[in-house]
C-alpha positions in Angstrom: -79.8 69.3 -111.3 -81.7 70.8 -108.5 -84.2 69.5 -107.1 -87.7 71.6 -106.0 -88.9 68.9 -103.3 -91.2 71.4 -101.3 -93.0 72.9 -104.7 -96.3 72.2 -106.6 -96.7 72.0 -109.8 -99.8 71.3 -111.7 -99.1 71.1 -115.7 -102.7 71.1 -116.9 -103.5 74.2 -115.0 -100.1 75.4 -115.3 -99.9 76.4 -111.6 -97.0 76.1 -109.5 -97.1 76.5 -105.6 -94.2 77.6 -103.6 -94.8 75.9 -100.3 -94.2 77.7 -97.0 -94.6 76.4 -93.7 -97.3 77.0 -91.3 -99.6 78.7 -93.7 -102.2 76.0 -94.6 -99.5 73.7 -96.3 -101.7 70.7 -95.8 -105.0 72.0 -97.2 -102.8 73.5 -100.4 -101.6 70.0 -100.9 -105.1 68.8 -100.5 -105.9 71.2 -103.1 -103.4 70.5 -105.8 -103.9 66.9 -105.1 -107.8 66.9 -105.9 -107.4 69.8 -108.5 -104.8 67.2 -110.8 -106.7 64.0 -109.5 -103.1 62.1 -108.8 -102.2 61.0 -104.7 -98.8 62.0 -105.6 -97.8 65.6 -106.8 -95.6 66.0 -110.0 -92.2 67.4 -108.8 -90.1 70.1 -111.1 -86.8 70.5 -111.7 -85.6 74.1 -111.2 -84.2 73.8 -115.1 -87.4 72.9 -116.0 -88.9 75.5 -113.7 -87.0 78.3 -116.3 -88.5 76.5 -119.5 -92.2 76.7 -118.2 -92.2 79.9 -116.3 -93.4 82.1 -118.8 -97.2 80.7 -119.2 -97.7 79.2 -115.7 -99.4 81.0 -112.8 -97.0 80.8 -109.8 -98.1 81.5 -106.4 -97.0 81.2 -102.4 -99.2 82.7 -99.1 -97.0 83.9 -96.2 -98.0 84.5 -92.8 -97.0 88.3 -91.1 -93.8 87.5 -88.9 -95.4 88.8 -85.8 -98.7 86.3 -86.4 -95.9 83.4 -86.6 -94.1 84.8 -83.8 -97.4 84.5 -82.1 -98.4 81.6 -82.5 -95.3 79.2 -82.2 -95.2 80.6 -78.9 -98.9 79.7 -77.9 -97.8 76.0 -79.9 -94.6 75.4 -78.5 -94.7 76.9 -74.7 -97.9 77.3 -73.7 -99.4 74.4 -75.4 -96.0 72.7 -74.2 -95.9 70.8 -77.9 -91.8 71.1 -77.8 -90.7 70.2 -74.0 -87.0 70.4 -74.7 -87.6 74.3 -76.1 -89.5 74.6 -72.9 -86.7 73.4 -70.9 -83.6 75.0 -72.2 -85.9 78.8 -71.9 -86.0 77.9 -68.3 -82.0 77.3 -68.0 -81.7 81.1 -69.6 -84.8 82.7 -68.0 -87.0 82.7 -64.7 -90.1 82.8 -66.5 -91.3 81.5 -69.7 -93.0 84.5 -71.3 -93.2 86.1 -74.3 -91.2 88.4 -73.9 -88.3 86.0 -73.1 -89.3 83.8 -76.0 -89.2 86.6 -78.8 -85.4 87.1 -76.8 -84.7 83.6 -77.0 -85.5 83.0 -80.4 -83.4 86.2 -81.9 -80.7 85.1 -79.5 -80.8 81.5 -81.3 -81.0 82.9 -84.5 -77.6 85.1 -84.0 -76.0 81.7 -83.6 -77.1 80.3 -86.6 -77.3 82.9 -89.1 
């Protein structure tokens, strides 16, 4: 059984919301939670998910990379909302820039993927 903890789903309007991070996630959840009137959102099992799919209206917003790229940097060094981040740039780099973030990050991510 797998469970879809980061999904909406909404029987009586037979919506179902594929949640993705930075992208207004809080004011979807507002949304769904006013729109079925319950504080806590009905959660779906992905065998369940199969059964259903055919009549509900399934939907997810994404940001463009570049706009994310963008704007983790103004959140996370300029802002200086992750300190640590801010830090270990400075051990690899002179400068924290954007240039040297958008490096950074794709370096990290040749690590981990």
């Amino acid at each position: 059984i797998m469970d879809l903890p980061k999904q909406y789903y909404d029987k009586s309007h037979e919506l179902f919301n594929c949640r993705n991070a930075k992208v207004g996630t809080r004011s979807i959840t507002e949304f769904f939670k006013n729109l079925s009137k319950k504080r806590n959102l009905e959660r779906i099992r992905a065998e369940d998910l199969r059964d259903i799919n055919s009549t509900l209206l399934s939907f997810s917003f994404v940001r463009h990379p570049f706009e994310r790229l963008t704007s983790a940097y103004q959140n996370k060094m300029i802002d200086g909302t992750d300190k640590e981040r801010f830090r270990r740039m400075l051990k690899s780099y002179p400068e924290v820039s954007f240039p040297n973030f958008v490096d950074f990050i794709l370096k990290k991510s040749e690590k981990q993927c």
